[in-house]
C-alpha positions in Angstrom: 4.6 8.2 3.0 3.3 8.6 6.9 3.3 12.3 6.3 1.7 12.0 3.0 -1.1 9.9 4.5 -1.6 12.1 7.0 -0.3 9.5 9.6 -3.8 7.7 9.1 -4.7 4.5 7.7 -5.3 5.1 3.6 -8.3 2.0 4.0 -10.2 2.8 7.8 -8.4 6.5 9.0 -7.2 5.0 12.3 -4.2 6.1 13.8 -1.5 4.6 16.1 0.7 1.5 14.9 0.9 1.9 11.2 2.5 -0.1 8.4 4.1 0.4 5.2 1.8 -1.8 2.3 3.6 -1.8 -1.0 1.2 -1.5 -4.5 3.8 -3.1 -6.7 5.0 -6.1 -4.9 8.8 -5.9 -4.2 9.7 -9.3 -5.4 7.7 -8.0 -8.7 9.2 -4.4 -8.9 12.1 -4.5 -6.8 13.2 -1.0 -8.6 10.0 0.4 -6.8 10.8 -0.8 -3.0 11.4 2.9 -2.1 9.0 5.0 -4.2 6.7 6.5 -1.8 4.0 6.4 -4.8 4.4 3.0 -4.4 3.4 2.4 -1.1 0.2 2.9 1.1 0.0 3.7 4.9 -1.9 1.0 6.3 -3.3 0.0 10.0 -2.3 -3.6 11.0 -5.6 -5.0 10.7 -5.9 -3.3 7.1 -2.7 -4.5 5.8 -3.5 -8.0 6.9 -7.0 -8.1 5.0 -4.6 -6.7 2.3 -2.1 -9.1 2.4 -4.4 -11.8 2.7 -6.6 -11.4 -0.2 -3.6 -10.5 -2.7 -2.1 -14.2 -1.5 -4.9 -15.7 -2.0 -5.5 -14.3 -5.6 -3.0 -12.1 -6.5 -4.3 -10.6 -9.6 -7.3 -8.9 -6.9 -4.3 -6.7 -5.5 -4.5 -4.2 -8.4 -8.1 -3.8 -7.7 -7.7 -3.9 -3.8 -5.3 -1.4 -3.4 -7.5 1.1 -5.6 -10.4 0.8 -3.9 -9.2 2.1 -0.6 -7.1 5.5 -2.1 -6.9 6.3 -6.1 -3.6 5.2 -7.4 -0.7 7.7 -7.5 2.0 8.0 -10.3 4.8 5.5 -9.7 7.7 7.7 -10.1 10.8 5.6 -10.6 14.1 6.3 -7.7 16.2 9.2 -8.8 
């Protein structure tokens, strides 16, 4: 996923200490916890503000995580 972002933040570009931000919730689609369409590089900061407004209404993640990259085919683990 780092090499498919470009080793950048998806949301701001930065660069540096990056994070792993899953679309699909792993509680939700545990089936998806690897799928690198699945995921998002994020910075910390980013994947805080990311966090934090899916826990606080959790049908906004949907709509969060497409407005900082379009969303990528989920491809199910071979």
């Amino acid at each position: 996923m780092l090499t498919r972002d470009g080793f950048r933040c998806t949301k701001c570009g930065k660069a540096g200490k990056l994070e792993a931000h899953h679309i699909e919730p792993v509680h939700i689609a545990p089936e998806l916890a690897y799928d690198v369409g699945n995921g998002l590089t994020l910075c910390r900061a980013c994947h805080i503000d990311k966090t934090t407004a899916a826990n606080t209404n959790p049908q906004n993640e949907a709509a969060a995580s497409a407005s900082s990259e379009p969303r990528r085919a989920l491809r199910k683990p071979v």
